[in-house]
C-alpha positions in Angstrom: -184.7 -84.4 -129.9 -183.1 -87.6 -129.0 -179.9 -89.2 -131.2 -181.0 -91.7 -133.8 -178.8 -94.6 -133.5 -177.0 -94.3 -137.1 -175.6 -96.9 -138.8 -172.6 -96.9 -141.7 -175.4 -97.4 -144.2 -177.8 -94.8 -142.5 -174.6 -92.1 -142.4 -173.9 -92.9 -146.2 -177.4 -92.6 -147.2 -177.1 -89.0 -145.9 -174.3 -88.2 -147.2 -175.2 -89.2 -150.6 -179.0 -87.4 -150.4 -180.7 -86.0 -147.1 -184.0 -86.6 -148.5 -183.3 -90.1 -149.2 -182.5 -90.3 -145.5 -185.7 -88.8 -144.6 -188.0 -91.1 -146.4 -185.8 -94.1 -145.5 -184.8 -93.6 -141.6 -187.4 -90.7 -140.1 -191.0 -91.2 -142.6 -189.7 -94.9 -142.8 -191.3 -95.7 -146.5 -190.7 -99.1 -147.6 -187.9 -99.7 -149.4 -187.7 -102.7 -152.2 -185.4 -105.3 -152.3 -183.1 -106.1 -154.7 -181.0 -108.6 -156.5 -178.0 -107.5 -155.7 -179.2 -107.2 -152.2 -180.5 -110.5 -151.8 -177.5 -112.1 -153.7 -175.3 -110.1 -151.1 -177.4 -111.4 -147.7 -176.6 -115.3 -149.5 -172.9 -114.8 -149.8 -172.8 -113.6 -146.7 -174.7 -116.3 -145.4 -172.0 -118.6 -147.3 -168.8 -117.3 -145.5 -170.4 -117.1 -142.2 -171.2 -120.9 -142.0 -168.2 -121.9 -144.1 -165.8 -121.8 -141.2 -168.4 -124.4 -139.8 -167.6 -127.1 -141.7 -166.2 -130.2 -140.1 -162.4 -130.4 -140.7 -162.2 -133.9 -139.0 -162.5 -135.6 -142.6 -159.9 -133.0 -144.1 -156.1 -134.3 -145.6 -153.9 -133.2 -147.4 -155.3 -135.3 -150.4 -158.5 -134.2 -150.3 -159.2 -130.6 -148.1 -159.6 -128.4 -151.4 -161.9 -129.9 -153.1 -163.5 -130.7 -150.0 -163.4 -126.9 -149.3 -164.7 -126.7 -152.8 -167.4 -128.9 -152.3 -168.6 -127.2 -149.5 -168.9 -123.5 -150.7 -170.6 -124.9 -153.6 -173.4 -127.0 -151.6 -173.4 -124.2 -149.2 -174.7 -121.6 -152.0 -177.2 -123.9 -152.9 -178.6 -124.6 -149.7 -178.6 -120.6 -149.0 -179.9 -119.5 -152.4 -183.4 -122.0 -151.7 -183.0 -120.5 -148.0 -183.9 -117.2 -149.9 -186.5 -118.2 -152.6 -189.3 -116.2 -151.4 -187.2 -113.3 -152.1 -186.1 -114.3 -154.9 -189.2 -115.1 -156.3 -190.4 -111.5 -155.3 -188.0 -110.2 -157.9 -189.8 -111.8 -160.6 -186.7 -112.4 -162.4 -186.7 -114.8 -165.2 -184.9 -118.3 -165.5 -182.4 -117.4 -167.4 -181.5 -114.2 -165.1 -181.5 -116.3 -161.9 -179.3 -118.9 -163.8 -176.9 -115.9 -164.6 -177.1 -114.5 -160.8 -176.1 -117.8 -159.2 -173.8 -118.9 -161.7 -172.1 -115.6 -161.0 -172.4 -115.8 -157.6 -170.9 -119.3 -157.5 -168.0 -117.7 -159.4 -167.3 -114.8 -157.0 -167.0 -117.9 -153.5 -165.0 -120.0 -155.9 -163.2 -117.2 -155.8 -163.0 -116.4 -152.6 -162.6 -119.7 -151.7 -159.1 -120.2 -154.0 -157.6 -117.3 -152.3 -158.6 -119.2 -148.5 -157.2 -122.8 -149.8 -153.5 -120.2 -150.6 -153.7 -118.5 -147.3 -154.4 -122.6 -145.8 -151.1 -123.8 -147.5 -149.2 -121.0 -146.7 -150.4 -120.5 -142.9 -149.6 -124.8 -142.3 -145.7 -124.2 -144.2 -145.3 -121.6 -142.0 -146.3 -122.2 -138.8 -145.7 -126.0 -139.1 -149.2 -127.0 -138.2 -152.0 -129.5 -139.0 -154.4 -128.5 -141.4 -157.0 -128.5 -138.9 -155.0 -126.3 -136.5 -154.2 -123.8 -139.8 -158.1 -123.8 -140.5 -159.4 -123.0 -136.4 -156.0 -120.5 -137.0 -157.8 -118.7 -140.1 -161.8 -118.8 -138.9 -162.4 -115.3 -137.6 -164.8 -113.6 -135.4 -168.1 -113.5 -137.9 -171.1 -111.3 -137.8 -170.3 -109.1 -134.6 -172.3 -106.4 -133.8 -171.0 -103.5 -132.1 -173.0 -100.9 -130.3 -172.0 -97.2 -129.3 -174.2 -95.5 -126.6 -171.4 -92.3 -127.0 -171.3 -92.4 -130.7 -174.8 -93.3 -131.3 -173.9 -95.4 -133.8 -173.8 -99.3 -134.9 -172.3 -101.7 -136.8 -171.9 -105.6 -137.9 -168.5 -106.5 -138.5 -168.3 -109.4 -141.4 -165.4 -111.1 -140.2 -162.9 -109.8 -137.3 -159.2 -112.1 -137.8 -156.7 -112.0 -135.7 -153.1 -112.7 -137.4 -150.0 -113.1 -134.9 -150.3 -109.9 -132.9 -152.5 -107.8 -135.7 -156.3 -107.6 -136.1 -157.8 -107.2 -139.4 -161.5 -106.2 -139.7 -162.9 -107.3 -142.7 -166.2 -106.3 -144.8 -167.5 -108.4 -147.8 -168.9 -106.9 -150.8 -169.9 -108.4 -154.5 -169.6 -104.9 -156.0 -168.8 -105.0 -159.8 -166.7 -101.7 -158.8 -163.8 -103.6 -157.3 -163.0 -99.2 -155.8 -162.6 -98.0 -152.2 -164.7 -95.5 -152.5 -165.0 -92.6 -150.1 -168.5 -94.4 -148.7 -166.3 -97.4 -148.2 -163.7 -95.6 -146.6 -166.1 -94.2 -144.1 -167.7 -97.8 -143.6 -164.7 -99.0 -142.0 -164.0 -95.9 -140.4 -166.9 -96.4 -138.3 -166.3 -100.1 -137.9 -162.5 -99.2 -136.7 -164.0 -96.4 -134.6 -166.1 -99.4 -132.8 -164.2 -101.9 -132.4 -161.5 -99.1 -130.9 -164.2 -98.2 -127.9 -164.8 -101.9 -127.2 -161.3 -103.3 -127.2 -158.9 -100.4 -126.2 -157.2 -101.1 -129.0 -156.9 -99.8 -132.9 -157.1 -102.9 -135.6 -154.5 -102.6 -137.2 -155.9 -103.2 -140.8 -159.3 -102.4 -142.2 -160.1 -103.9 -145.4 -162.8 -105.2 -148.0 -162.8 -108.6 -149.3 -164.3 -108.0 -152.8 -165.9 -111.2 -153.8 -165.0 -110.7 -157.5 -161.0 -109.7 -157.2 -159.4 -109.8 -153.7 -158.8 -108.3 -150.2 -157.7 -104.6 -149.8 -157.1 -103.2 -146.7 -157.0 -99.1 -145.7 -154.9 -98.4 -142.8 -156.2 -97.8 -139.4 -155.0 -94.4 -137.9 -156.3 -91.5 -135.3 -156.8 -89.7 -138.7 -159.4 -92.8 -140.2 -161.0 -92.7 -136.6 -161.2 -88.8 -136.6 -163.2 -89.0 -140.0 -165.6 -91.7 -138.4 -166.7 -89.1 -135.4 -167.2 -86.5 -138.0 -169.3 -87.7 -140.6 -170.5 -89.5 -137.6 -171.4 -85.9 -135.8 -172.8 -84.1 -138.5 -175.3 -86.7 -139.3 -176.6 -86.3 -135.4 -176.4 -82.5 -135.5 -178.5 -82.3 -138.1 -181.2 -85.2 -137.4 -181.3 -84.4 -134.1 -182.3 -80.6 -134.6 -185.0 -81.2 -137.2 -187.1 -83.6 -138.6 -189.3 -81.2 -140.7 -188.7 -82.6 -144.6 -188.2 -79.1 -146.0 -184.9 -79.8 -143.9 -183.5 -82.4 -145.7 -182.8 -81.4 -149.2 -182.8 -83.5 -152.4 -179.7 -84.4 -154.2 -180.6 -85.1 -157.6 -178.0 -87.2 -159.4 -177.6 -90.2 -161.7 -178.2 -92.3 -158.9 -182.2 -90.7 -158.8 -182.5 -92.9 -161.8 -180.9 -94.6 -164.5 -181.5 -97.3 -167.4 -182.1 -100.4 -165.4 -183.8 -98.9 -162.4 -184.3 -95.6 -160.1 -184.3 -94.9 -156.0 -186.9 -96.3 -153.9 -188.2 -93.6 -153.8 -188.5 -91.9 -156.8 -192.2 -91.5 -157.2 -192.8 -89.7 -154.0 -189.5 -88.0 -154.6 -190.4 -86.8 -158.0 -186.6 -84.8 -158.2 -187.2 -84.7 -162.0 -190.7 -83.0 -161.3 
């Protein structure tokens, strides 16, 4: 049986419940959006196309609220860019008002830190503002691809800082943790980026949209944890494909007050 091309997600949807993978990635039942999902695709979508902006009418007088400006009308134009899903949430007014005001808070964010690393990156290198921001815009939305590993990946942001490269992941988790899934997120991402280049970034990290940056360190033992989890996964799925194979793993995460797995009525792991 041929390798499925895996995927960080894919890999951590096994490793959290087999039978979850199953439905998901070999029966392929739909799966429902959310608003945390959709929210997430729109911030995204915000500090992709940030970088974008025209810095020609920048000064010192006026880039951060300019930068301000622009994250703000930026969120705007991506949340009506998403409407239809949003709309398909059936959420009420007041719980869309609260998701983009939220939202707004976690870019304004985001966007303060930027404006500190601008200042700081123009007083030390002794450059324009427009040479600091072309300095600072990374490499955004890259997808790497791994015929050896079978696996693949889209890198948020890729920056390169004097002789280091960072790889960088966004995420608007309320847990601001780098949790083991995390961890093995940019394992994988370190692990591509490694077979493309030659070369190991030097810092993995993710930007969480609420707090700040943290970065893991790259090393043979992060890359050996990638091919791994990234192995077992194939081993497994590439052997069988018979349901009975993939067991459940019932959990909190099954269901809980405000919602329950996608697939929790086929599922039935409560009985």
């Amino acid at each position: 049986m041929a390798k499925r091309v895996e995927s960080p997600s894919s890999i951590n949807t096994f490793k959290q419940c087999p039978r979850k993978y199953y439905y998901q990635y070999i029966e392929k039942l739909p799966t429902f959006p959310s608003v945390h999902t959709v929210r997430g695709n729109i911030a995204h979508s915000c500090l992709e196309y940030f970088y974008d902006i025209d810095t020609g009418s920048l000064t010192q007088d006026n880039y951060k609220q300019k930068c301000q400006e622009a994250i703000q009308k930026l969120l705007v134009q991506q949340w009506g860019a998403y409407k239809k899903e949003m709309e398909a949430l059936k959420l009420s007014h007041d719980q869309l008002r609260f998701y983009f005001e939220e939202t707004m808070l976690m870019l304004m964010n985001w966007t303060t830190q930027f404006l500190d690393k601008l200042q700081e990156t123009m007083q030390k290198k002794r450059i324009s503002l427009q040479e600091a921001f072309m300095y600072l815009t990374p490499v955004r939305e890259m997808q790497y691809v791994s015929n050896n590993y079978s696996v693949q990946g889209f890198i948020d942001a890729i920056q390169h800082v004097e002789d280091e490269v960072h790889i960088i992941d966004y995420k608007t988790n309320a847990n601001l943790e780098v949790k083991d899934s995390i961890r093995l997120q940019l394992a994988i991402y370190s692990l591509l980026y490694f077979e493309k280049h030659g070369k190991l970034p030097s810092k993995a990290g993710i930007f969480f949209l609420r707090h700040k940056l943290k970065f893991v360190p790259v090393d043979e033992e992060l890359l050996e944890l990638a091919k791994r989890e990234i192995e077992l996964v194939h081993a497994h799925t590439s052997a069988t494909e018979a349901k009975e194979d993939y067991r459940k793993n019932i959990t909190p995460l099954c269901k809980w007050s405000s919602g329950q797995c996608d697939f929790y009525e086929v599922c039935k792991p409560h009985g």
